[in-house]
N, CA and C atoms as a LAMMPS dump frame, in Angstrom:
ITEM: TIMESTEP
0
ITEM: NUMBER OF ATOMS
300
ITEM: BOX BOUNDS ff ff ff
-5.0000000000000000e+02 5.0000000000000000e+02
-5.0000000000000000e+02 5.0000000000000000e+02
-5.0000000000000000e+02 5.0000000000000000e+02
ITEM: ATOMS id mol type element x y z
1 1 1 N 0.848 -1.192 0
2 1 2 C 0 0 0
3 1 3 C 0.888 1.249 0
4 2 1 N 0.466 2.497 -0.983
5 2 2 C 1.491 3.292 -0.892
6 2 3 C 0.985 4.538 0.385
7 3 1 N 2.057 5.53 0.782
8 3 2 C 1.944 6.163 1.416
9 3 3 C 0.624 7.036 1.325
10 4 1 N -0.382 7.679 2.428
11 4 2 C -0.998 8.298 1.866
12 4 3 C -0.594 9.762 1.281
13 5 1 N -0.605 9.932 0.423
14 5 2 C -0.033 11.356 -0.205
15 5 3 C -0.907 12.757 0.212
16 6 1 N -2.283 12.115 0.141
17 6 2 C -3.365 13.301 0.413
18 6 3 C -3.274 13.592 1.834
19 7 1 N -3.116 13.487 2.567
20 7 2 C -2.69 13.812 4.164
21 7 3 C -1.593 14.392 4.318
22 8 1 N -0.674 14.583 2.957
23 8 2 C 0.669 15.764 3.273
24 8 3 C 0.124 17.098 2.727
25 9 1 N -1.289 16.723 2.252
26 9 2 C -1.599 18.477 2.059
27 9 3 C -1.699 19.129 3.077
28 10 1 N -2.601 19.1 4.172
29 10 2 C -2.85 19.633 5.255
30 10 3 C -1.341 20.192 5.713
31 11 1 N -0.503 19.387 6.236
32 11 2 C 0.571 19.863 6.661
33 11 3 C 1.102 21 6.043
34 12 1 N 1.732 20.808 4.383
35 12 2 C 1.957 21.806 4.087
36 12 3 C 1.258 22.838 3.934
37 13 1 N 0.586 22.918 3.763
38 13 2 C -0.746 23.951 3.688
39 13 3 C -0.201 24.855 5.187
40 14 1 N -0.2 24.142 6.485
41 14 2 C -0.21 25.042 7.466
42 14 3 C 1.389 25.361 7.592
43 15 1 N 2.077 24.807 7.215
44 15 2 C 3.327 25.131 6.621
45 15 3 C 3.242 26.689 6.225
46 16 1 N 2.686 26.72 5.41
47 16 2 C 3.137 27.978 4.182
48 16 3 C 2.241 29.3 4.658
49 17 1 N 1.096 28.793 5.626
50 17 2 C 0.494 29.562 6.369
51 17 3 C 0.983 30.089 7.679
52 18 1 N 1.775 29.152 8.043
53 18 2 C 2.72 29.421 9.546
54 18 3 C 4.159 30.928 8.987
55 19 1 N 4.518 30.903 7.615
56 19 2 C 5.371 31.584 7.091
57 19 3 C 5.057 32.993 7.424
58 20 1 N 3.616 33.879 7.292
59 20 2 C 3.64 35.286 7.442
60 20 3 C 3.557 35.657 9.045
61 21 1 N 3.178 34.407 10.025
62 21 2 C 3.533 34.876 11.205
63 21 3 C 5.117 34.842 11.431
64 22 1 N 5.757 34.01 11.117
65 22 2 C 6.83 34.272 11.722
66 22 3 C 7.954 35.172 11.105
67 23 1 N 7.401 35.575 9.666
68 23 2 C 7.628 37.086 9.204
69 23 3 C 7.283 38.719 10.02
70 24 1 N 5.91 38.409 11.167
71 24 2 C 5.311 39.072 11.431
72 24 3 C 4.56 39.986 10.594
73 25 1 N 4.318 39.571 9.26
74 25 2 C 3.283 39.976 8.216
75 25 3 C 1.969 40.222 8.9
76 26 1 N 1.238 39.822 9.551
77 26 2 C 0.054 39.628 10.183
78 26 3 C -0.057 40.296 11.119
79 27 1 N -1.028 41.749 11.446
80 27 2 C -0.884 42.556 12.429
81 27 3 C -2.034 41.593 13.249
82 28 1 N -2.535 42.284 14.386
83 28 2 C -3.851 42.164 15.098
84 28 3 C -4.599 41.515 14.159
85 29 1 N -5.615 40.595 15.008
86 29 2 C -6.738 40.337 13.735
87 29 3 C -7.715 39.615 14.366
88 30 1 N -8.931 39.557 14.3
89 30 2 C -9.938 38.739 14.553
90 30 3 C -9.959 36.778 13.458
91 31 1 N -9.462 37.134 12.733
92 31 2 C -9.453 35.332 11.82
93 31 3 C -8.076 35.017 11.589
94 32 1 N -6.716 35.485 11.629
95 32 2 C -5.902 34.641 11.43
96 32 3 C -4.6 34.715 12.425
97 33 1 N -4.199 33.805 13.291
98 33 2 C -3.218 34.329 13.948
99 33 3 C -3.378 33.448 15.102
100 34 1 N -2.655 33.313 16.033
101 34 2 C -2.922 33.158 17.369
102 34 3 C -3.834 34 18.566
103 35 1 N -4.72 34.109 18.192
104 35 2 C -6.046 34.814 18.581
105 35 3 C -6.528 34.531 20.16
106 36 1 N -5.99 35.871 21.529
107 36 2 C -6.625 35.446 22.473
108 36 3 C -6.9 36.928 23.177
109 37 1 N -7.615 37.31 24.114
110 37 2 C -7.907 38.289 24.447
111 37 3 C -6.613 39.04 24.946
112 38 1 N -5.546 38.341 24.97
113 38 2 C -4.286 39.225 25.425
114 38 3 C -3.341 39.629 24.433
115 39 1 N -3.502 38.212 23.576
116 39 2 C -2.589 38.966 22.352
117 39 3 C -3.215 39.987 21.682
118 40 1 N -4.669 39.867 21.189
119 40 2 C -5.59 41.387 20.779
120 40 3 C -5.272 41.876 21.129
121 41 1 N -5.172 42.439 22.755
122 41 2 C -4.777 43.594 23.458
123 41 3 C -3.747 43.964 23.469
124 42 1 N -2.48 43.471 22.872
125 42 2 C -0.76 44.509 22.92
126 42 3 C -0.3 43.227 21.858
127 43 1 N -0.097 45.321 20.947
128 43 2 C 0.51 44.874 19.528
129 43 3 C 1.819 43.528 19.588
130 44 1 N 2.733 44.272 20.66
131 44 2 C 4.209 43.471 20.806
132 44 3 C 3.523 42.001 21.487
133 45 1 N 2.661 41.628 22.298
134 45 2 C 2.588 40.313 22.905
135 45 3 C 2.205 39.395 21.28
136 46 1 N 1.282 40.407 20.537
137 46 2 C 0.706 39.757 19.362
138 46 3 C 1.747 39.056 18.982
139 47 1 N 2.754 39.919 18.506
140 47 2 C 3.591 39.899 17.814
141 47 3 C 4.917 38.351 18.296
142 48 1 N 5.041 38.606 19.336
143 48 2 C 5.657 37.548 20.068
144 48 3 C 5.786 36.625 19.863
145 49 1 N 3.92 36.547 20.594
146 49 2 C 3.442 34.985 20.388
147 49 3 C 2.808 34.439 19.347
148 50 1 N 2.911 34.991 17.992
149 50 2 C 2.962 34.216 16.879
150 50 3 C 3.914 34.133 16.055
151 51 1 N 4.801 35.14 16.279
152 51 2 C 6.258 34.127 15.892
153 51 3 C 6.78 33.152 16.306
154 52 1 N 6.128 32.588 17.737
155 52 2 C 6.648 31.602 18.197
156 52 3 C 5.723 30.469 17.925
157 53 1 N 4.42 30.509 17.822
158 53 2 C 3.639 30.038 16.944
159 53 3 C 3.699 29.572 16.05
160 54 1 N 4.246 30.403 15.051
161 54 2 C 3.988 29.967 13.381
162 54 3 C 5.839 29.188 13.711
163 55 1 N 7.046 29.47 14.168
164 55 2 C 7.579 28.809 14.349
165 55 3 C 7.56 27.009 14.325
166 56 1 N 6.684 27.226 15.856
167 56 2 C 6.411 25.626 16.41
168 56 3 C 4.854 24.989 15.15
169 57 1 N 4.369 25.477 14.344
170 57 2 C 3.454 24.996 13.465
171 57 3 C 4.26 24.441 12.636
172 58 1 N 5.239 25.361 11.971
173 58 2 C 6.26 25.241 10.724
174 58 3 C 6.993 24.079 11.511
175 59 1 N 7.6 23.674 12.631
176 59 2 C 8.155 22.491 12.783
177 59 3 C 7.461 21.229 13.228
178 60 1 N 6.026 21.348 13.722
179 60 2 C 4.726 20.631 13.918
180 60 3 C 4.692 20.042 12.458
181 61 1 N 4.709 21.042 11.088
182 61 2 C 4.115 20.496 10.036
183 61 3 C 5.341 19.718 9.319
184 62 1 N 6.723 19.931 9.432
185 62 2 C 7.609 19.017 9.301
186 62 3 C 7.747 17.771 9.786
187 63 1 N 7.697 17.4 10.82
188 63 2 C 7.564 16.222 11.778
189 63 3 C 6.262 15.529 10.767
190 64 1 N 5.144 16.179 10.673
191 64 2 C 3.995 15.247 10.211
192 64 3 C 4.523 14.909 8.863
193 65 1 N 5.321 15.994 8.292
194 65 2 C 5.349 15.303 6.819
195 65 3 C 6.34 14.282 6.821
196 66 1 N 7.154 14.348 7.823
197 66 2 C 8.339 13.131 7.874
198 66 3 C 7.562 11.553 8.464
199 67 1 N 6.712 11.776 9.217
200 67 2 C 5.944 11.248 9.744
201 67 3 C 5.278 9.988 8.688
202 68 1 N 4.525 11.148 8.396
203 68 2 C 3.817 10.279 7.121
204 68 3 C 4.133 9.856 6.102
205 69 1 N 5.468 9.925 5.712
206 69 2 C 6.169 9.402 4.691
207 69 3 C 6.836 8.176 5.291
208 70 1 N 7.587 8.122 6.376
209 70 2 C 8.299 7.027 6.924
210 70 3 C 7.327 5.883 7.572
211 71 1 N 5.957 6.387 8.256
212 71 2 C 5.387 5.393 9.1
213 71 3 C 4.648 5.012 8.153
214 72 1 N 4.123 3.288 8.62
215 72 2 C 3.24 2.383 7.356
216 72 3 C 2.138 3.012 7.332
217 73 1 N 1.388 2.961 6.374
218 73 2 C 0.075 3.729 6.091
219 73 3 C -1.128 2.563 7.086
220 74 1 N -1.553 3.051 7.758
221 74 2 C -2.344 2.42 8.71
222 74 3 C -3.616 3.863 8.476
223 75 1 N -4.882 3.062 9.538
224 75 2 C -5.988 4.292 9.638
225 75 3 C -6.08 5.253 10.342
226 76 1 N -4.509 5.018 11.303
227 76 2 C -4.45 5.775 12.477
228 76 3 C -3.236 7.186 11.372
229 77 1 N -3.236 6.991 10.289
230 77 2 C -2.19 8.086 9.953
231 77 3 C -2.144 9.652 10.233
232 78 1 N -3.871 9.65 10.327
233 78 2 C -4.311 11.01 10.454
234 78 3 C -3.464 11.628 11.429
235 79 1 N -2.92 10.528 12.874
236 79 2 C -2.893 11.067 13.995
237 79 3 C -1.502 12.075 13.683
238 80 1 N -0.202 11.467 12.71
239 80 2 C 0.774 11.594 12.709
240 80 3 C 0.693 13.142 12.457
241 81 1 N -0.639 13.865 11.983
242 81 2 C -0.42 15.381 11.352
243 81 3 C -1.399 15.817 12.789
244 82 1 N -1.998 14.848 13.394
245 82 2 C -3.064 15.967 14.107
246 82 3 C -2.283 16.491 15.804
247 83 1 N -1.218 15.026 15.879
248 83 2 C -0.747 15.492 17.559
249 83 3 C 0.616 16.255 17.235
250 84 1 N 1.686 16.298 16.499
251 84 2 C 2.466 17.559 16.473
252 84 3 C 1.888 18.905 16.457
253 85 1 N 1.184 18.953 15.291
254 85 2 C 0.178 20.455 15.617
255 85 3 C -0.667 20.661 17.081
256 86 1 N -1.228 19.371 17.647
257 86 2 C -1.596 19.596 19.244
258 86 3 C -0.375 20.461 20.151
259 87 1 N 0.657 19.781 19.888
260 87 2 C 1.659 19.86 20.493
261 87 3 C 2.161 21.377 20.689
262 88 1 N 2.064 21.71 18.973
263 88 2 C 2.493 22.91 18.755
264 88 3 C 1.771 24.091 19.429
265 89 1 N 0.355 23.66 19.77
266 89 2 C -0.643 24.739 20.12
267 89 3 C -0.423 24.511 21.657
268 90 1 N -0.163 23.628 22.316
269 90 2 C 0.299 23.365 23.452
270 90 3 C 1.131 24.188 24.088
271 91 1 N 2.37 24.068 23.186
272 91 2 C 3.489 24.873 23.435
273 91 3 C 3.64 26.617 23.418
274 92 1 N 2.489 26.609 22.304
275 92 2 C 2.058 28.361 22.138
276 92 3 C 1.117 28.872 23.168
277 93 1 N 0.211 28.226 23.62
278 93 2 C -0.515 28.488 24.751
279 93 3 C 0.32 28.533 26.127
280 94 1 N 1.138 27.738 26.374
281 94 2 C 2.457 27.755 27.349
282 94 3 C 3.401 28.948 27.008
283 95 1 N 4.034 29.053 25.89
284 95 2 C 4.372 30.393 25.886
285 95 3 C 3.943 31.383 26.306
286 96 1 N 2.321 31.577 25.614
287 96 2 C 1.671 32.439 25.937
288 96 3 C 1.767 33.057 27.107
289 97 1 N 1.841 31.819 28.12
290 97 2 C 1.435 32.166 29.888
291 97 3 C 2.462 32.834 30.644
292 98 1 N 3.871 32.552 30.136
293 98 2 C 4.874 32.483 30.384
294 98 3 C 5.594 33.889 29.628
295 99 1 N 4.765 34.722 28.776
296 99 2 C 5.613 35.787 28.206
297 99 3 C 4.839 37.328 28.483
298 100 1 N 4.466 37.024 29.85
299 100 2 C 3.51 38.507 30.238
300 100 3 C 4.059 38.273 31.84
């Protein structure tokens, strides 16, 4: 059975989307970003904590794509893209707490 291929879209996809945060392209915003009532509220926390964000996504979405290329294609593959990105949001929410 070959790898599933259609499950490396997602990844890259948030890949290439993780790129203008950690450019800091993305001011304030209500739909895209790491979105919480504190980062809304100060430009620089915004700013912070989605560079560190789109960081840990951009290496969340590496891991899955290595992931899913090396591990056997089973039904559980989904998981390989869904718990690094957990992880990643884990780690940004922990930042979060930790940078005020």
């Amino acid at each position: 059975m070959a790898p599933p291929y259609t499950l490396l879209i997602a990844p890259v996809v948030l890949a290439v989307l993780s790129l203008p945060l950690i450019f800091r392209w993305v001011p304030p915003n209500p739909f895209y970003g790491f979105r919480t009532r504190r980062t809304l509220a100060d430009r620089n926390l915004w700013y912070r904590v989605n560079f560190f964000c789109g960081y840990a996504v951009l290496a969340a979405s590496a891991l899955s794509v290595i992931l899913l290329l090396v591990l056997p294609p089973s039904p559980y593959a989904v998981l390989a893209f869904a718990l690094p990105l957990l992880a990643a949001l884990v780690a940004s929410s922990v930042y979060l707490r930790r940078a005020a």
